[in-house]
N, C-alpha and C positions, 0 to 999 in steps of 0.2 A: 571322444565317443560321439558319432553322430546321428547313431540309433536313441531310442527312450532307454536309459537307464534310472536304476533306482541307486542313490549315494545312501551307504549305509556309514553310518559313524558310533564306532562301538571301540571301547578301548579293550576288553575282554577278550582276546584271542579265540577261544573253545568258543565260546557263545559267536561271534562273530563268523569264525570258520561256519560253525553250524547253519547262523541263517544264510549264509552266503551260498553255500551247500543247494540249500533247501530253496531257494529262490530263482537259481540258474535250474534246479531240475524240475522248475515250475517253467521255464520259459524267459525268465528274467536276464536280462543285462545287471550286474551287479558291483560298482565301486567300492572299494571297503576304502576309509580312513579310520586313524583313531585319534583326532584330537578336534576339540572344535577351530583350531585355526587352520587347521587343514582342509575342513570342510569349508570353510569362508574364503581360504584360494581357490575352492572351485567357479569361485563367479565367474560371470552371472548363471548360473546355474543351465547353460544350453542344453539342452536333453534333457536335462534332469526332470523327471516326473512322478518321483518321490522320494524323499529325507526321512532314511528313519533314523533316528535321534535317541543315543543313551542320554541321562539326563545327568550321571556322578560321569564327569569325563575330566581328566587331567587339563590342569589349565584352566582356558575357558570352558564352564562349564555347559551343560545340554540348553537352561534356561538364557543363557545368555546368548547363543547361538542363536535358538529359537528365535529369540526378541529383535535382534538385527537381520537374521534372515527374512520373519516376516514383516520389519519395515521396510527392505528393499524389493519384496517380491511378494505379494499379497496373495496369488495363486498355487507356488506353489505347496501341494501338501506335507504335512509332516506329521509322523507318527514318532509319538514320543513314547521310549521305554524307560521304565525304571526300576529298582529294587523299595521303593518309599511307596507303600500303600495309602496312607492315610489321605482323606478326603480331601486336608488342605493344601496338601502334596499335591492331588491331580487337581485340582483347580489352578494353583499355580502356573501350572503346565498348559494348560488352558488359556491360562492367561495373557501366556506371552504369544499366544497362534498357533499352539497345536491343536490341530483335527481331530486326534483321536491319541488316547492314552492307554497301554500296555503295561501292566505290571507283572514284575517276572517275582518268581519262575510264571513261565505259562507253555500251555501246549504250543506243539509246532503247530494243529491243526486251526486253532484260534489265531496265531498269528499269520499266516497265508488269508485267512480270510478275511482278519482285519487290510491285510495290504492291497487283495483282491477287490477290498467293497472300497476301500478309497481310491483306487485306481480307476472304479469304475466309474464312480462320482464323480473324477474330478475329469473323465471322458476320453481318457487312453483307452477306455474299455466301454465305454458307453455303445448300446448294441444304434444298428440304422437309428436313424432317428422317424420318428412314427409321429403320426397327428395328434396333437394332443391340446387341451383347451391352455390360450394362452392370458394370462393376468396382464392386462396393459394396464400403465397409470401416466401422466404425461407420456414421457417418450419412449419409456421403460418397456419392456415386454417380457415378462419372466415364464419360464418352461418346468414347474417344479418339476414333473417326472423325469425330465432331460437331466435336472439339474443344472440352466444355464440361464443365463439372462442376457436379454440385448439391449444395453443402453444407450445413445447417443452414437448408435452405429457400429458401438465397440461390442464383441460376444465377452461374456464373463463365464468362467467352470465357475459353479457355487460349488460350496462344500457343504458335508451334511450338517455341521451345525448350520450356515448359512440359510440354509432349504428347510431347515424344519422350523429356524425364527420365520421364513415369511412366511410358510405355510400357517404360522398360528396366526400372524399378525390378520395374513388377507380371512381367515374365515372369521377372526374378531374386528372384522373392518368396522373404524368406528369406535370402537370398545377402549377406555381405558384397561392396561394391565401391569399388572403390578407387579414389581421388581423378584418377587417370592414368586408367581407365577411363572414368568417366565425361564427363572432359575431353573425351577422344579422342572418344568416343559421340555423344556431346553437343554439342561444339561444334568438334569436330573441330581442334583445336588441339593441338601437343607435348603429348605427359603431362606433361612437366617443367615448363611454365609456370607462373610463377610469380602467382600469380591469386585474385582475393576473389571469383569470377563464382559460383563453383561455392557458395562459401558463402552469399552472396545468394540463390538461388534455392532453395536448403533453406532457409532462413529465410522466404522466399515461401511455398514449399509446405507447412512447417507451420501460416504465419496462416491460409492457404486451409482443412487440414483437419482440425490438431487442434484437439482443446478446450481447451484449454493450451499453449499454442506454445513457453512456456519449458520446458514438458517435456512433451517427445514423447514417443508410445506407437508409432505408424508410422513414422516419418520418422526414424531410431534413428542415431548417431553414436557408431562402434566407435572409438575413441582409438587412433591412430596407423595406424590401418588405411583408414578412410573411411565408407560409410553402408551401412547395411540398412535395408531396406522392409521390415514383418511387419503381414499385416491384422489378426491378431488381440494385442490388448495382451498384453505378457507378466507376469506375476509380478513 
């Protein structure tokens, strides 16, 4: 394929025919597999501009996927489905780099739009781009409403978790905040959860914008407290 398609990996036939169905008469280019090492001979994912991901899948499972997919490919998105409701289900899911998490059953109408607003995010769909005030810190230039950032030359698609951490961090510039805050902000889960998501995605967003990711100048880690943002390096 050398259009954008979306890889669906779903082992459920009905369900799979269906969103496939429903996705081509959105407009969609749509891949079915159904196992995750199926989905893993698709690399390097050329085209590909979104993985939606069952998470019970024969074999290698949705989470383990997820986890090797997002440490070869940091951008692209994935939408993770599953039949496991429970909170520490989808934090799991979370965990390993999913975007955004689907618990089935669900409406068709919820899920076009989940795949619709990640698509848009991650700027297959993103409308012209328009003036918009830009956040610089060293070399950094970030576009929340774009959803993109330019660092050391390179453009980045954020994703929405990505864009709603900066967005808290830049208006608490300065501010320590604490691990139950930004849970809560962030991914809207207990403060008390017990969880590596939160650390994961600091360790995303220092490769993204320092120059030295094992020691940050912005992205700062107050010991037993939790994180502060500061644009300018300190002393």
């Amino acid at each position: 394929m050398t259009e954008p398609y979306i890889l669906l990996v779903e082992d459920e036939l009905h369900i799979a025919q269906g969103l496939k169905f429903n996705l081509e008469m959105e407009g969609f280019q749509v891949e079915h597999v159904t196992t995750g090492e199926q989905a893993l001979a698709r690399r390097p994912w050329t085209g590909c501009c979104l993985v939606i991901l069952d998470r019970m899948l024969p074999g290698m499972n949705g989470l383990q996927v997820c986890r090797t997919l997002r440490q070869e490919n940091e951008q692209l998105p994935i939408l993770m489905l599953t039949a496991m409701d429970k909170e520490r289900d989808r934090v799991a899911g979370l965990a390993e780099g999913a975007d955004d998490y689907l618990t089935k059953p669900f409406s068709l109408d919820e899920f076009l739009l989940r795949v619709k607003g990640i698509l848009r995010r991650a700027g297959w769909y993103r409308p012209e781009a328009t003036a918009e005030e830009c956040y610089s810190f060293a070399e950094n230039r970030v576009y929340l409403q774009q959803q993109r950032a330019i660092c050391n030359e390179r453009e980045i698609a954020l994703t929405e978790l990505e864009t709603r951490m900066l967005q808290i961090f830049f208006r608490h510039e300065g501010e320590v905040l604490s691990r139950a805050h930004l849970l809560e902000s962030v991914w809207g889960v207990a403060p008390d959860t017990e969880t590596r998501t939160l650390d994961n995605f600091i360790v995303r967003l220092r490769k993204y914008f320092e120059k030295r990711p094992s020691r940050p100048q912005h992205f700062l880690t107050v010991r037993g407290r939790g994180y502060r943002f500061v644009r300018q390096p300190e002393d």
